[in-house]
N, C-alpha and C positions, 0 to 999 in steps of 0.2 A: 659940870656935866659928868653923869655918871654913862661910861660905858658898859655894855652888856657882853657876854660871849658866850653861844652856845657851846654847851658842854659836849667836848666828842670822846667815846672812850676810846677809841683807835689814837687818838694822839696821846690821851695816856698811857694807851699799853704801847707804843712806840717811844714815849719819853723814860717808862719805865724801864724796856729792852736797852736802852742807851748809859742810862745808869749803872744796869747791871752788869751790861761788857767793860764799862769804863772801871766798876770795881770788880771784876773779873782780872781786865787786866793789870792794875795796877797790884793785885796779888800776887798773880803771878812773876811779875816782874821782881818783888820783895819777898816771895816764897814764901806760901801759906805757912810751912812748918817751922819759921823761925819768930825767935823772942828779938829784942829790943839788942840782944850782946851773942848774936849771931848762934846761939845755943836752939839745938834741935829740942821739938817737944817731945816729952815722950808719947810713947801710943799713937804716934802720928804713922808708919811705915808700915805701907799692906804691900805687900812682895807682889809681883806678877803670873798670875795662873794661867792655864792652858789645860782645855779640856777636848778629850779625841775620844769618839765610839767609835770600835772598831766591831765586827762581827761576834767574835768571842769577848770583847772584855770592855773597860773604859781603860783612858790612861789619863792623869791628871800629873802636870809637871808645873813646879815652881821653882823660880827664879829664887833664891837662898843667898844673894853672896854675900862673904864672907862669915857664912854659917856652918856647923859641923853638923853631923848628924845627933850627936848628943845636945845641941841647942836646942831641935825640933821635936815636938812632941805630935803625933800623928792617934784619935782616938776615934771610934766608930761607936755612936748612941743611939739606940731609940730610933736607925735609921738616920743618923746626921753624920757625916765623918766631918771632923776638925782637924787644923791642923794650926799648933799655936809653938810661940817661939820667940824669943828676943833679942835683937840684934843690939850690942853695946858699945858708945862712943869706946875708941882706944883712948886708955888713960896718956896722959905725958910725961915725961918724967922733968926733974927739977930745970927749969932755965928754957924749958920747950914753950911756948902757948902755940895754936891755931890760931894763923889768921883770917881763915874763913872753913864754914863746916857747910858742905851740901849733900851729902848722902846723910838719908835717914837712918833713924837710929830709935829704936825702943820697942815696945811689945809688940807682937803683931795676932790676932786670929783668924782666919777666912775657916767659914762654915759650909758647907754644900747636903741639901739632901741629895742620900742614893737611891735612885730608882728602885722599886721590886727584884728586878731582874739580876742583881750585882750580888754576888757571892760572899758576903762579910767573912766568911770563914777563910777565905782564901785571899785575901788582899794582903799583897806586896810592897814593899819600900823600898829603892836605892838609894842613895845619893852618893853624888857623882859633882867637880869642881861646882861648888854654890849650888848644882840643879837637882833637886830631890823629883823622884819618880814614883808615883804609888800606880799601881795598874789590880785593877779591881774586875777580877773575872766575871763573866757573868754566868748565871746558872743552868746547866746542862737545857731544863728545860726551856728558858730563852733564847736560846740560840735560834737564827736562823734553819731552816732546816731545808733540803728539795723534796719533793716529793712525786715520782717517776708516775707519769701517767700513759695509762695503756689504752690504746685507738684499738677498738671492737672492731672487725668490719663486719658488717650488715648484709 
């Protein structure tokens, strides 16, 4: 006897959601960025951003640590600023090994386009313990402005 089953695509895309948190989590749990002998891959580590429009300017702040500022390279293109940099496992010295590596480690770029408004000529760098700050002014004529209005009387 051969049985029939109508085909539902709701239980597929419900069997397929279950799949995919189950290898979700089991990534997670063995962390995407490691090999077989607990070695980080490279080009796996995007740093953490933070983006603030204030009235006059943008400020964009990244999480850097254990970064100099001569690591990071900060470049403004064609209207794209980057900001590219590589963070490198610390070597050991003879009779040391790790025996477990969980901070990332290897190249990293985030790209962002600048709005019109942002003053390329005038953008700013600090860095300060790991946290580099670029604050990217915006152009006189973007600014907000008031503009005082006068009541006639009639």
């Amino acid at each position: 006897m051969v049985m029939l089953t109508r085909w539902n695509p709701t239980n597929e895309a419900a069997n397929l959601s279950q799949r995919m948190e189950r290898l979700f989590n089991e990534m997670a749990e063995r962390g995407l960025w490691r090999t077989s002998e607990e070695r980080p891959l490279r080009g796996s580590w995007v740093p953490a951003i933070n983006i603030l429009e204030r009235p006059d300017s943008m400020v964009i702040t990244a999480d850097l640590p254990g970064l100099k500022a001569e690591d990071v390279e900060v470049t403004v293109e064609e209207g794209t600023l980057s900001i590219r940099g590589e963070r490198k496992l610390e070597e050991v010295a003879e009779g040391e090994s790790y025996h477990r590596v969980e901070r990332l480690y290897g190249v990293f770029e985030r790209s962002f386009t600048l709005p019109n408004s942002v003053d390329v000529e005038k953008i700013e760098a600090r860095f300060s313990d790991g946290e580099m700050t670029l604050t990217l002014p915006k152009r006189e004529e973007s600014k907000p402005r008031t503009v005082k209005i006068k009541v006639e009387k009639n």
